[in-house]
Structure formats: structure tokens, C-alpha cells
N, C-alpha and C positions, 0 to 999 in steps of 0.2 A: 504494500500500500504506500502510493508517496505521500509524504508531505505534503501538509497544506501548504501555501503562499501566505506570505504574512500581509496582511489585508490592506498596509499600505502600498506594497508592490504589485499587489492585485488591482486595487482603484490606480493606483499611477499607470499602468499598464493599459487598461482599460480606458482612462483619458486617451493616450498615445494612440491606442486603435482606431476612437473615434477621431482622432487628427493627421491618419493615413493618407487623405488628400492632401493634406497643407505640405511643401517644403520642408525640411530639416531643420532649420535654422525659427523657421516661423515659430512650427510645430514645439519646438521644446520654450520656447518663446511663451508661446500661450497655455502652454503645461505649466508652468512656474508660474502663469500669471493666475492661471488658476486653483493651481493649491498655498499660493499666497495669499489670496483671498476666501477662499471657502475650507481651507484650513486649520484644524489647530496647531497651536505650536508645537503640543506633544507629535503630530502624527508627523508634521515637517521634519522633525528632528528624527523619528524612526524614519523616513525612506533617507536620512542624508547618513544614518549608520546602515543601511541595509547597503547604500551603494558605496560607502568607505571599505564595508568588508566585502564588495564583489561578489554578493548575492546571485546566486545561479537564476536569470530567469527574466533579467529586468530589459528591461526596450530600452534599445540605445538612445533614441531620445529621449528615454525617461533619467538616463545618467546625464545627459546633456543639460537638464533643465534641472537636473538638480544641482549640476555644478552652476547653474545661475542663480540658483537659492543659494548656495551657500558664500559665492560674492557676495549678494545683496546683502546675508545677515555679518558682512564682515564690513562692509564699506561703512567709514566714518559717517554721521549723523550730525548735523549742525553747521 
């Protein structure tokens, strides 16, 4: 029996699907604008550990957009 998917890399995933038409760039673009906004912080923070340990499983544009998450919560403020 496998493993379930951890339910953040299953809804990120699942975004990315539904953004199959879009470009690459777009695509992880409005992935990140979208779990920045309808988000919690806890769940943001499990997919940016799920793709720091290279979780078997995830849409490359879903590592794309998360390494836009993780500038954004890095870049100075003010």
C-alpha cells in the first residue's frame, strides 16, 4: 500500500494541474500567488519543508513557486 501524499503536496499539485495551460514561469507565478493568499502560514511552511527535503512527487512548478515563497518571506519589509 503506498503512502498517502501529504495534503499540502497534494493541493499544490492539484493547483499546478489546473494551470497546465499557463507557461512555466506564469504558472508557478500564480501558484504562489495563490497559496499566499488563501493560505495559512502553517501549511506554507509544510510545502517549503516538503520541497527543502525533495519530497518524491511534487510538480516542478510547484518547486518553482515555492522557491518564490520562500524569497518573498525572506525579502526585507519597510
Amino acid at each position: 500500500m503506498a503512502a498517502a501524499l501529504p495534503s499540502e503536496q497534494r493541493m499544490a499539485n492539484q493547483i499546478a494541474a489546473n494551470l497546465r495551460h499557463v507557461p512555466g514561469d506564469e504558472a508557478a507565478e500564480a501558484i504562489a500567488g495563490h497559496i499566499r493568499r488563501f493560505w495559512d502560514p502553517r501549511m506554507r511552511a509544510r510545502l517549503l519543508e516538503l520541497v527543502e527535503t525533495g519530497s518524491d512527487g511534487l510538480d516542478p512548478v510547484v518547486v518553482a513557486a515555492a522557491g518564490l515563497l520562500a524569497r518573498s518571506q525572506e525579502a526585507p519589509t519597510g
